[in-house]
N, CA, C and O of each residue as an XYZ file, in Angstrom:
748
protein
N       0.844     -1.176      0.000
C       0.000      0.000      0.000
C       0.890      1.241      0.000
O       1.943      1.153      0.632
N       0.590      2.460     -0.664
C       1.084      3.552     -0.831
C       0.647      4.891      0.037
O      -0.575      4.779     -0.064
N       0.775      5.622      0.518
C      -0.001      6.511      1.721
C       1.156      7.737      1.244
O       2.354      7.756      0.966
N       0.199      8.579      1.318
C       0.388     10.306      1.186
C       0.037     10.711      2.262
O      -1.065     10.416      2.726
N       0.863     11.435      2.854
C       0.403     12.599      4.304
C       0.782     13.625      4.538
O       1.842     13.939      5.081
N      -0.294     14.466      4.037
C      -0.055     16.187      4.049
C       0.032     16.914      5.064
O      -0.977     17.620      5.050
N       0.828     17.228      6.196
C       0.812     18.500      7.050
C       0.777     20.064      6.927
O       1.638     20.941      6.854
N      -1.173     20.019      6.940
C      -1.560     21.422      6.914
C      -1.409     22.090      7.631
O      -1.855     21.669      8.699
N      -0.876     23.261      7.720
C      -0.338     24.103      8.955
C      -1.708     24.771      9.064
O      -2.197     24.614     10.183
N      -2.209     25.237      8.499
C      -3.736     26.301      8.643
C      -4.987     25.536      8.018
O      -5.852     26.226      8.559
N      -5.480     24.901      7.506
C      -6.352     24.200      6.793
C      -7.547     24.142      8.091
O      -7.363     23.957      9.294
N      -8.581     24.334      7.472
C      -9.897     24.785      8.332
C      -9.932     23.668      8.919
O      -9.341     22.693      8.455
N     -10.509     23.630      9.842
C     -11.213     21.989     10.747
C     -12.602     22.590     10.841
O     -13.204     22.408     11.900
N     -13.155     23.240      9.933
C     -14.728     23.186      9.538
C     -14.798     23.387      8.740
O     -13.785     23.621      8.080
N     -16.490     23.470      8.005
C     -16.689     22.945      6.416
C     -17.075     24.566      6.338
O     -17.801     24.722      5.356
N     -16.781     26.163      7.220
C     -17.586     27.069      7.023
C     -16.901     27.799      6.215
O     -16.246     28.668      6.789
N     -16.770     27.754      4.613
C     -15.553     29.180      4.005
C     -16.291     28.868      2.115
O     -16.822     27.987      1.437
N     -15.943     29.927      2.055
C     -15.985     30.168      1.040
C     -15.576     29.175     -0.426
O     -15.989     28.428     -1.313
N     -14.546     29.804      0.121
C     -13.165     29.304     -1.120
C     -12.337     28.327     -0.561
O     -12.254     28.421      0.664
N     -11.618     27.306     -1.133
C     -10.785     25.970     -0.551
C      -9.409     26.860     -0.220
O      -8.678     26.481      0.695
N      -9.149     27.801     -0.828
C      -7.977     29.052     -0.740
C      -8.491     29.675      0.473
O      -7.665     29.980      1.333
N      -9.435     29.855      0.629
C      -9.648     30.824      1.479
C      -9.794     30.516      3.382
O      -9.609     31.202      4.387
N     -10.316     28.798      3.034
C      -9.826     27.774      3.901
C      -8.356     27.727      4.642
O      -8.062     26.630      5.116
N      -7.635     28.528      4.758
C      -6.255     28.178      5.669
C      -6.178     27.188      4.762
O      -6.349     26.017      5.098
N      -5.823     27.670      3.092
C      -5.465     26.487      1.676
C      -5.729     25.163      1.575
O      -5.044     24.307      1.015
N      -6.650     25.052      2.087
C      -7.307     23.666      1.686
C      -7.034     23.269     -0.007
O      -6.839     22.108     -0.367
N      -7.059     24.479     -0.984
C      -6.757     24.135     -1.757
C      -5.603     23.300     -2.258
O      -5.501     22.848     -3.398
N      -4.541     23.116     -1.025
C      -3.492     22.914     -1.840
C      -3.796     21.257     -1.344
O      -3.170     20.338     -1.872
N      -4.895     20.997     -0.205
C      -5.390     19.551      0.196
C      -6.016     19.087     -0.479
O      -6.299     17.890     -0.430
N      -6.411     19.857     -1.286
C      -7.307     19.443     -2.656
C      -6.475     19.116     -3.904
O      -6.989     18.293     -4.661
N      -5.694     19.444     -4.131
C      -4.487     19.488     -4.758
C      -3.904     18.166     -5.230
O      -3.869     17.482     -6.253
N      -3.336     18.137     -3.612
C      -2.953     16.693     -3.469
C      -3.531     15.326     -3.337
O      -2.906     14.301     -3.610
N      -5.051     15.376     -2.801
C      -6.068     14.752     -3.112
C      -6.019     14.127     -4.546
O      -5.934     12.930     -4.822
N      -6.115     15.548     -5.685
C      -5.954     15.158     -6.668
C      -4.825     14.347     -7.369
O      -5.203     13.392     -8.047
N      -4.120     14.480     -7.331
C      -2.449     13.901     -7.604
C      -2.221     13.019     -6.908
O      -1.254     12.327     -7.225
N      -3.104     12.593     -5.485
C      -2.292     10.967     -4.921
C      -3.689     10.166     -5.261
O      -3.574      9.051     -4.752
N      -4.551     10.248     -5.706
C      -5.881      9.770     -5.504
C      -5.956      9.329     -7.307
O      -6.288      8.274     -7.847
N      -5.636     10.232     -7.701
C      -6.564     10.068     -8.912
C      -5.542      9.866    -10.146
O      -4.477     10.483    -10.128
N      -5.953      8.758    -11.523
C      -4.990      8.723    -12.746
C      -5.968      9.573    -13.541
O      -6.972     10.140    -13.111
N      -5.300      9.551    -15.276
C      -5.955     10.123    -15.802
C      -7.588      9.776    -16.318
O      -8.319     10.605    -16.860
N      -7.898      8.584    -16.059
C      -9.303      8.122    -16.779
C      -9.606      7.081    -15.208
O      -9.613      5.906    -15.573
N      -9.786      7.154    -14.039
C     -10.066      6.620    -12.792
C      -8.952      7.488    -11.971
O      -8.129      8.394    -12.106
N      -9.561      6.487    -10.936
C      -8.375      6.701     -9.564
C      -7.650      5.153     -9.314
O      -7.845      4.042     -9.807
N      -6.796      5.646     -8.374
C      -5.632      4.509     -8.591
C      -6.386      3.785     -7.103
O      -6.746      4.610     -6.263
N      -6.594      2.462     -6.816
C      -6.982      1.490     -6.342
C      -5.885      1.023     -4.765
O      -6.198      0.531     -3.680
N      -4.731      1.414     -5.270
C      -3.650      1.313     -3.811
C      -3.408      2.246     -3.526
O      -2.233      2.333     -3.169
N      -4.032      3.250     -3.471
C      -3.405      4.629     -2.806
C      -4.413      5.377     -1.263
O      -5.566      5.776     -1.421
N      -4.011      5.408     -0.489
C      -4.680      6.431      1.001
C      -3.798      7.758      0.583
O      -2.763      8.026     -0.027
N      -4.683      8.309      1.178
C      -4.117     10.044      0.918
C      -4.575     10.509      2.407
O      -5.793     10.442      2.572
N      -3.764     11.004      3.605
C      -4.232     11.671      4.335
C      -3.820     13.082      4.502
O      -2.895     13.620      3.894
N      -4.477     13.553      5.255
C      -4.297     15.368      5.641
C      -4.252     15.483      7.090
O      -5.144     15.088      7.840
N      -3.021     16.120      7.495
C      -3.861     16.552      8.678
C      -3.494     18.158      9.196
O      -2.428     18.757      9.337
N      -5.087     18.575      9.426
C      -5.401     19.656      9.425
C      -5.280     20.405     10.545
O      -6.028     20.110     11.477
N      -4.364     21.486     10.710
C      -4.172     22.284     11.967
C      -4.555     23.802     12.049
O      -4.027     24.668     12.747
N      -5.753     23.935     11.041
C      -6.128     25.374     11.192
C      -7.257     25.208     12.251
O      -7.660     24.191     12.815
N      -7.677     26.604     12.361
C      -9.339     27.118     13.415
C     -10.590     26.245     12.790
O     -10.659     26.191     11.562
N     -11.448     25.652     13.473
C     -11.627     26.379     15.330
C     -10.962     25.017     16.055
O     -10.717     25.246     17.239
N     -10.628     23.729     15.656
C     -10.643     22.524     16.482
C      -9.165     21.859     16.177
O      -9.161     20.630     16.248
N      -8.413     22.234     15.980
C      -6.928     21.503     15.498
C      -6.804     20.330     16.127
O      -7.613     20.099     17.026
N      -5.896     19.442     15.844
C      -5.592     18.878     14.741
C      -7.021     17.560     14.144
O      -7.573     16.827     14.964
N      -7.355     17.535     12.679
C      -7.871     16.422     12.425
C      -7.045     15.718     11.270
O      -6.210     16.059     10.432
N      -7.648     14.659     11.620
C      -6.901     13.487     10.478
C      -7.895     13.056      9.749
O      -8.730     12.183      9.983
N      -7.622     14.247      8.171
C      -8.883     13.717      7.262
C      -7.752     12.601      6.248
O      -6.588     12.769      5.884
N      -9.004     11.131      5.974
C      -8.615     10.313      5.603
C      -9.276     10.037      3.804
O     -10.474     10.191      3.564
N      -8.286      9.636      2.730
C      -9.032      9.118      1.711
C      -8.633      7.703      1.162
O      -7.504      7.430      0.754
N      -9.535      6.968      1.195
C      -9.292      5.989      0.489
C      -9.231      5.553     -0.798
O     -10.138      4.809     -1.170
N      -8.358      5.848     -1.572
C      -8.940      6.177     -3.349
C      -9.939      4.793     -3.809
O     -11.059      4.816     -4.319
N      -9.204      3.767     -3.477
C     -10.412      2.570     -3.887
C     -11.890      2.968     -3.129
O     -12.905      2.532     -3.672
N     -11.990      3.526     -2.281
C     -13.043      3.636     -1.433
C     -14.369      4.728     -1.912
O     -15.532      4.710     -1.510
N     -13.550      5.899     -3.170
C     -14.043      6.960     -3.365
C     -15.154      6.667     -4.596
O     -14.963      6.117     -5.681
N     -16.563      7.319     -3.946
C     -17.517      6.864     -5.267
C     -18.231      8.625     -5.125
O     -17.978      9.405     -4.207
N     -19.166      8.901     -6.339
C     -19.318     10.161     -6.647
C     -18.019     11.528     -6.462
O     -18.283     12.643     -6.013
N     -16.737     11.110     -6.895
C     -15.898     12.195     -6.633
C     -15.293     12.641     -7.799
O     -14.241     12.078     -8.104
N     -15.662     13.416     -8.435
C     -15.427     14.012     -9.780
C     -13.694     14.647     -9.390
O     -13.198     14.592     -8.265
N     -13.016     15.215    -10.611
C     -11.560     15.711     -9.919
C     -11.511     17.610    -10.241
O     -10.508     18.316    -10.338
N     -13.074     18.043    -10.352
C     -13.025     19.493     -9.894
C     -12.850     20.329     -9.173
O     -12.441     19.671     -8.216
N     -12.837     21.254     -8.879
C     -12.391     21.989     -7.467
C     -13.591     22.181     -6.791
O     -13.669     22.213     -5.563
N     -14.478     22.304     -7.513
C     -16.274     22.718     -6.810
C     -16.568     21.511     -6.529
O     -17.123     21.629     -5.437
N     -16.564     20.078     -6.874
C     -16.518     19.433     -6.737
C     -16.471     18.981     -5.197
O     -17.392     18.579     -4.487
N     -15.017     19.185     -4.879
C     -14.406     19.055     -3.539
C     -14.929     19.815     -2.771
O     -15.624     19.347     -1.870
N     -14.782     20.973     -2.876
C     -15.044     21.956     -2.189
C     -16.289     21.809     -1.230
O     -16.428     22.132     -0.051
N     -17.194     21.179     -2.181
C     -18.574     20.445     -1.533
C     -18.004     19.378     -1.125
O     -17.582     19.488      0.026
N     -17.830     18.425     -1.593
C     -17.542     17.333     -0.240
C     -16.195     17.252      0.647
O     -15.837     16.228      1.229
N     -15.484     18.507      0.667
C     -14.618     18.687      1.799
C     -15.774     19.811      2.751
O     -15.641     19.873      3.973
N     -16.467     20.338      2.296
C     -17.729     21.257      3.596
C     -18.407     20.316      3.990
O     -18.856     20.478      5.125
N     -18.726     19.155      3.375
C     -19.792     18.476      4.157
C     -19.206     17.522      5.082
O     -19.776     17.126      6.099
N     -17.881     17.116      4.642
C     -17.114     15.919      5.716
C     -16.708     17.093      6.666
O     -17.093     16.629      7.739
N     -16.204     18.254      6.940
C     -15.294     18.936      7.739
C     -16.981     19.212      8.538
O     -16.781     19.115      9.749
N     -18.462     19.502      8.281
C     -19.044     19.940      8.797
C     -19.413     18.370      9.333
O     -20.505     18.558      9.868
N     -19.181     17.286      9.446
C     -19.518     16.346      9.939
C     -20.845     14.890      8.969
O     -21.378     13.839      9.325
N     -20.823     15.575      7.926
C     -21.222     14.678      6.614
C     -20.473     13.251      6.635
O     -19.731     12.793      7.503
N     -20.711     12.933      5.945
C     -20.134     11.094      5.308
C     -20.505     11.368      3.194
O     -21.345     11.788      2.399
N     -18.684     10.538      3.323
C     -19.181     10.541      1.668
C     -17.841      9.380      1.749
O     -16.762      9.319      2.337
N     -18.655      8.490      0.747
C     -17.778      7.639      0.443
C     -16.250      7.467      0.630
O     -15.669      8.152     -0.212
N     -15.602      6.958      1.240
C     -13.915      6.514      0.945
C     -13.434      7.665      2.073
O     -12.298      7.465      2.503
N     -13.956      8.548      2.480
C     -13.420      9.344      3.587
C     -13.584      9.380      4.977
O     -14.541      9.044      5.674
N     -12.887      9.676      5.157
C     -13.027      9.490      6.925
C     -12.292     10.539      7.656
O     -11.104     10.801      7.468
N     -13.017     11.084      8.446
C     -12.460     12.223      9.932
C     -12.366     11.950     10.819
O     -13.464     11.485     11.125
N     -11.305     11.840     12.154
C     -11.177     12.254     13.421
C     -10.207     13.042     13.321
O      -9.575     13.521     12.379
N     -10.158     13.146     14.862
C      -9.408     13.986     16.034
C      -8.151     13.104     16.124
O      -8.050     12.067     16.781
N      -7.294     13.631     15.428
C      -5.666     13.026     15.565
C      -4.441     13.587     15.227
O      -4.556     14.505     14.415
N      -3.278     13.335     15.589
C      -2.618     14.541     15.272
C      -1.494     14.161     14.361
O      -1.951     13.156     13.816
N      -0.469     14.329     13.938
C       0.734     14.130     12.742
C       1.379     13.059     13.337
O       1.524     12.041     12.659
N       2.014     13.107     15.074
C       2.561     11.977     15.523
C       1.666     10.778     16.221
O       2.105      9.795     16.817
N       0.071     11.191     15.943
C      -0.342     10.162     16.521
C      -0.581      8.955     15.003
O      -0.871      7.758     14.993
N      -0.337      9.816     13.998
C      -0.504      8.651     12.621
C       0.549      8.166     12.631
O       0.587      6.937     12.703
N       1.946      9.002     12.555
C       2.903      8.120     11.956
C       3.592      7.143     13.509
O       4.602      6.449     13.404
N       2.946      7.263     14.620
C       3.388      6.260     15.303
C       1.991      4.735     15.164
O       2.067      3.641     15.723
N       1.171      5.103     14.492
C       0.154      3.801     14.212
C       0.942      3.174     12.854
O       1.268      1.997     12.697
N       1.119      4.109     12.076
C       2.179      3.258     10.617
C       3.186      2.599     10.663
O       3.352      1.560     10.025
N       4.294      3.296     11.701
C       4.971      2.805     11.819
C       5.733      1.568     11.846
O       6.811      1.522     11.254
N       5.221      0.430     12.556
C       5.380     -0.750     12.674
C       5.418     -1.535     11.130
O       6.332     -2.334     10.926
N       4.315     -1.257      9.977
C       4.156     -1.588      9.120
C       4.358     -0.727      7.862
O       3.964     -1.158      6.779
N       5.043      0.644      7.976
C       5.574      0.936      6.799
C       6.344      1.554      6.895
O       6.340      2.177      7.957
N       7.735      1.895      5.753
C       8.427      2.465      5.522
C       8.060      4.131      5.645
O       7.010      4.432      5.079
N       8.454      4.734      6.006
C       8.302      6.257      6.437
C       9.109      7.298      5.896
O      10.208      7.486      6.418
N       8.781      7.944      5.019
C       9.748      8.799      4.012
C       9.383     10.241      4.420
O       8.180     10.468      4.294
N      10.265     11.472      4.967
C      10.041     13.264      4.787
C      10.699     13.502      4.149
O      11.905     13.256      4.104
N       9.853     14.205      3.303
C      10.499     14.754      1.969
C      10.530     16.037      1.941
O       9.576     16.801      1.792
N      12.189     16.412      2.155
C      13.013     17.227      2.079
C      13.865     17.683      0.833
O      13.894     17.109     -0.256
N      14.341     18.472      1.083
C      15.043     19.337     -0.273
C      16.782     18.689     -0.130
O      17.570     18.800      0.809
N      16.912     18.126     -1.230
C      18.524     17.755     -1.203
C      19.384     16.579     -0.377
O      20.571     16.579     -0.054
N      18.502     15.730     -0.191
C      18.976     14.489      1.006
C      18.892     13.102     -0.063
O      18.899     13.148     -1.293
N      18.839     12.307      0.500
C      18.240     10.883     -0.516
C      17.133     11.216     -1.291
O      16.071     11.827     -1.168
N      18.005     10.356     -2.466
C      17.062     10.835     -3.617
C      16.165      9.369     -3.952
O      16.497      8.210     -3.704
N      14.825      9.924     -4.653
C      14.046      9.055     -4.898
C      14.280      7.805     -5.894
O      13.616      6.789     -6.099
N      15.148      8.153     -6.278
C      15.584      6.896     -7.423
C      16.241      6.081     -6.713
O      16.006      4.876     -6.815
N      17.049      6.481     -5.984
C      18.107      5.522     -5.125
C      17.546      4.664     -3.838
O      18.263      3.993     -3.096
N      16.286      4.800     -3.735
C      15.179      3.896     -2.478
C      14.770      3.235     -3.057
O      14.354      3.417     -4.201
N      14.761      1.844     -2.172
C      14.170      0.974     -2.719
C      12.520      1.358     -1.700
O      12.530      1.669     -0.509
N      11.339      1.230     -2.508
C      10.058      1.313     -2.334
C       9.470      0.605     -2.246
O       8.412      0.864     -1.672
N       9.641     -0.486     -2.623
C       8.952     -2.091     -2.487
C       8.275     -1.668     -0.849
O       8.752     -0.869     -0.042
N       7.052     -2.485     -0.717
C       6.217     -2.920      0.162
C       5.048     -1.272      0.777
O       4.596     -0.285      0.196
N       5.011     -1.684      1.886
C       3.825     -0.374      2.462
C       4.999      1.021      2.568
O       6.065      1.045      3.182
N       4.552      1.781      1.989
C       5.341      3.376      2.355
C       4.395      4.515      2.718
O       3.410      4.610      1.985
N       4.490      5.263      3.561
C       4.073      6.563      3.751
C       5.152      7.405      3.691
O       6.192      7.429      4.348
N       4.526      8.455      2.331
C       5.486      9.788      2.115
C       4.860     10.943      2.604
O       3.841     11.349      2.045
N       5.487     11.716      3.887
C       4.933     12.773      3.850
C       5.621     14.098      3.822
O       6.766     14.387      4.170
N       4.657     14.843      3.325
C       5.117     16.158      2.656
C       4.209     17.488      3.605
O       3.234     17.350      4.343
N       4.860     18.574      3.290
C       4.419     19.193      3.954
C       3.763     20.274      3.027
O       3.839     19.962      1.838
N       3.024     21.683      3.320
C       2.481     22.427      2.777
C       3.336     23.442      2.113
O       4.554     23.451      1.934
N       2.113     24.572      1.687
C       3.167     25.853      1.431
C       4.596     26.021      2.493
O       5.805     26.004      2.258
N       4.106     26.121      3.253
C       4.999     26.565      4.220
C       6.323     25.309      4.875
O       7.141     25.498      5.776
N       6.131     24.184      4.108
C       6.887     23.105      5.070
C       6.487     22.539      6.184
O       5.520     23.013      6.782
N       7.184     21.383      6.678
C       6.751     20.932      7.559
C       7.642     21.913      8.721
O       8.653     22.591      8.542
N       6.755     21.664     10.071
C       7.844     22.311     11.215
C       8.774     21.224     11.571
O       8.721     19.995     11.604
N       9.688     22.181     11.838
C      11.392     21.571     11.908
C      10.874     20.624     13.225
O      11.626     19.650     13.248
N       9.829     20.526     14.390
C       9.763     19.664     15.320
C       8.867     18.551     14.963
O       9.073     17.455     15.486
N       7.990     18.689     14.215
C       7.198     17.835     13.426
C       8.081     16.300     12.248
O       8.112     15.069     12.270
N       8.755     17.652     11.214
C       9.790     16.942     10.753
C      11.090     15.794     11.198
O      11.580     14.783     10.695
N      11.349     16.809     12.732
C      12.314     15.810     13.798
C      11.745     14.318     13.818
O      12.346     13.301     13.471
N      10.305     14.442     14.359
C       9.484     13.391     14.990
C       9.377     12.276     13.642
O       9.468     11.071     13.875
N       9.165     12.810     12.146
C       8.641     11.621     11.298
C      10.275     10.743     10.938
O      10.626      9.657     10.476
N      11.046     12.228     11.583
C      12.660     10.862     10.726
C      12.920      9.972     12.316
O      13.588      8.942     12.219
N      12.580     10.228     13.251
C      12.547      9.202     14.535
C      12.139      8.182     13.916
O      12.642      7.201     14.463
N      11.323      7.801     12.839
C      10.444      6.483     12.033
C      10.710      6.032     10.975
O      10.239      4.977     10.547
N      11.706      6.934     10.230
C      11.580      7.535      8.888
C      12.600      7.602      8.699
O      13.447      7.313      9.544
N      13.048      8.282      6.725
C      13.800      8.867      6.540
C      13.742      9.782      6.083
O      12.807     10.486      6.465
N      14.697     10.374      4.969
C      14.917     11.646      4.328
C      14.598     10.981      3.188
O      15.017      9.884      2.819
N      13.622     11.908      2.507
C      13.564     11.365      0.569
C      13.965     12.926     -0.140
O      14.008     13.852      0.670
N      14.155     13.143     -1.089
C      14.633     13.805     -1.908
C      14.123     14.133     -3.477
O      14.567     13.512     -4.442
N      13.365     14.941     -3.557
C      13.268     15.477     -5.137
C      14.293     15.694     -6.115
O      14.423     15.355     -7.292
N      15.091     16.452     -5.181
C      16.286     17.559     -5.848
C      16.576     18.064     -4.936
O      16.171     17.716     -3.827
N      17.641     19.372     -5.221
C      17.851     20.167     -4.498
C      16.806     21.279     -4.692
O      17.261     22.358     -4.313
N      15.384     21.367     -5.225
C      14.744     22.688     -5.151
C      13.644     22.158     -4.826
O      13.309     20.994     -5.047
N      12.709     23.427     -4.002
C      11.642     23.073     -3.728
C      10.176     22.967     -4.682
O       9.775     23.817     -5.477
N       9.542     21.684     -4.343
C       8.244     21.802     -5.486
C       7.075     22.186     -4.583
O       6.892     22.399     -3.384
N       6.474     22.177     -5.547
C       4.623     22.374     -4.857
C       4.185     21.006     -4.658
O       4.382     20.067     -5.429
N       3.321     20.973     -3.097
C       3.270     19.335     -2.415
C       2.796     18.617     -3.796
O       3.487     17.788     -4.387
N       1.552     19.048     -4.207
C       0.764     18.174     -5.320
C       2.450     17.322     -5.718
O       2.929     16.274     -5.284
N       3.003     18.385     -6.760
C       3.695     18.263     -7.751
C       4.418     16.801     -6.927
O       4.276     15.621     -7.245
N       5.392     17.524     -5.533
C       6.284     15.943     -4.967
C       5.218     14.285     -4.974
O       5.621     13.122     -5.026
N       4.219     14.664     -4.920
C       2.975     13.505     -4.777
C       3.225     12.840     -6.283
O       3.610     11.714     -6.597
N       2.954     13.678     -6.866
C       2.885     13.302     -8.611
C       4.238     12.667     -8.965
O       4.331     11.577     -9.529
N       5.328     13.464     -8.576
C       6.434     12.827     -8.961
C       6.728     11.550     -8.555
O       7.430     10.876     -9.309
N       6.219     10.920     -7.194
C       6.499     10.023     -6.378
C       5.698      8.924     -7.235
O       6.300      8.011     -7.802
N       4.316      9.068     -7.292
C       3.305      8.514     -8.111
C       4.149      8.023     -9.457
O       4.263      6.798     -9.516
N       4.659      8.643    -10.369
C       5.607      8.580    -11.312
C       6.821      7.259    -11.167
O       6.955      6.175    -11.733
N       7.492      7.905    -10.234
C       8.220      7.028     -9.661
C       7.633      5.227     -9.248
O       7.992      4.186     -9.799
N       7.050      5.336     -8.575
C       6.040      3.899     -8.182
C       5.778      3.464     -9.324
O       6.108      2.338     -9.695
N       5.149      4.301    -10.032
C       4.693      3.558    -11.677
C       5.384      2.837    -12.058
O       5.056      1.678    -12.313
N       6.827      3.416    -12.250
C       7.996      3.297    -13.410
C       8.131      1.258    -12.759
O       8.224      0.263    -13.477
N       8.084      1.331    -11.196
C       8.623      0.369    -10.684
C       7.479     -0.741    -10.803
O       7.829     -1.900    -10.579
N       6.426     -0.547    -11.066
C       5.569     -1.575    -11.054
C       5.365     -2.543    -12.066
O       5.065     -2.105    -13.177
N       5.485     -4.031    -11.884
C       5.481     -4.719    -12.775
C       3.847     -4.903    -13.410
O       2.754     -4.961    -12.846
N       4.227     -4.956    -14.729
C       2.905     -5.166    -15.615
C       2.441     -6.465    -15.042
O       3.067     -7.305    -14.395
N       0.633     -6.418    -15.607
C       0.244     -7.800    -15.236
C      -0.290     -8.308    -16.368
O      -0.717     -9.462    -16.386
C-alpha cells in the first residue's frame, strides 16, 4: 500500500468558508487529493491520501481518503469543495473518513508496518530507495513541515529527496506517483 500525508499548517477543521484558498489552503489539500488519488481516466486502487489539518476552530484532524473507497468524486475543485464542507461539517461521503488526531499520533500507528519517508530538499534521492512494500510519504504544505514535526517523522523515517529545489506538495505527490509507476510490474 502507498499513503500520502499532508501536514496542513492552517487548513480549516470546519466545512464554514468560502473558497478551498480561502480555507487556511485547503486548496493545496485538494491538490494533493488530486495527484495521490486520482490517474488520468479513474483513480488509482492502492493509494490512502491523508491530511492533517491544523487550522481554526478545532486543530488537529486526520482527514482520511481511500482512493479505492471513493464513489461520486469528480476531480473538480467545486466538486471538492462540496464534499470537503460536508465531511469537515460532519457529513459522510464515500472513501473518507475524519477524526481527532494529530501528525505523531498517525505516523506512530504506521509505523510498525511501513516504511516512512520526509520529503526534504537535497537528502536521498528518490531513485536511489528501494520502495517495495507499504510506504508513507509525507510532505508538507506551502509553508513546510515544522522543523519539530519533521524531527518526529525521521525518529520512524527517513529523508527522501526530489532535488535540491523546492516543489509544490501536489507536484512531490505526482512525482512520487511517477516514480512507483515506473517500478511496477505489468500484469
Amino acid at each position: 500500500m502507498k499513503e500520502f500525508l499532508l501536514f496542513s499548517r492552517t487548513g480549516y477543521t470546519t466545512g464554514n468558508f468560502k473558497s478551498l484558498m480561502e480555507a487556511g489552503r485547503l486548496d493545496i489539500v485538494y491538490q494533493c487529493i488530486l495527484t495521490s488519488a486520482f490517474r488520468a481516466h479513474g483513480h488509482r486502487s492502492d493509494v490512502v491520501f491523508h491530511a492533517i489539518l491544523n487550522g481554526s476552530p478545532n486543530p488537529p484532524l486526520h482527514l482520511q481518503i481511500n482512493a479505492d473507497g471513493l464513489r461520486n468524486a469528480r476531480v473538480d475543485e467545486s466538486s471538492w469543495a462540496e464534499i470537503l464542507r460536508d465531511v469537515l461539517n460532519g457529513g459522510e461521503h464515500a472513501g473518507i473518513s475524519l477524526e481527532k488526531a494529530s501528525l505523531q499520533e498517525v505516523i506512530k500507528e504506521k509505523a510498525a508496518d511501513y516504511k516512512i519517508f520526509a520529503l526534504v530538499e537535497g537528502k536521498r534521492n528518490v531513485q536511489d530507495l528501494d520502495l517495495s512494500g507499504n510506504a508513507l510519504f509525507v510532505v508538507g504544505d506551502n509553508s513546510g513541515l515544522p522543523r519539530k514535526d519533521e524531527g518526529f517523522v525521521l525518529r520512524y523515517g527517513k529523508r527522501l529527496s526530489l532535488g535540491r529545489f523546492s516543489y509544490l506538495a501536489a507536484s512531490c505527490i505526482d512525482v512520487i506517483n511517477y516514480e512507483l509507476d515506473l517500478r511496477e510490474t505489468p500484469q
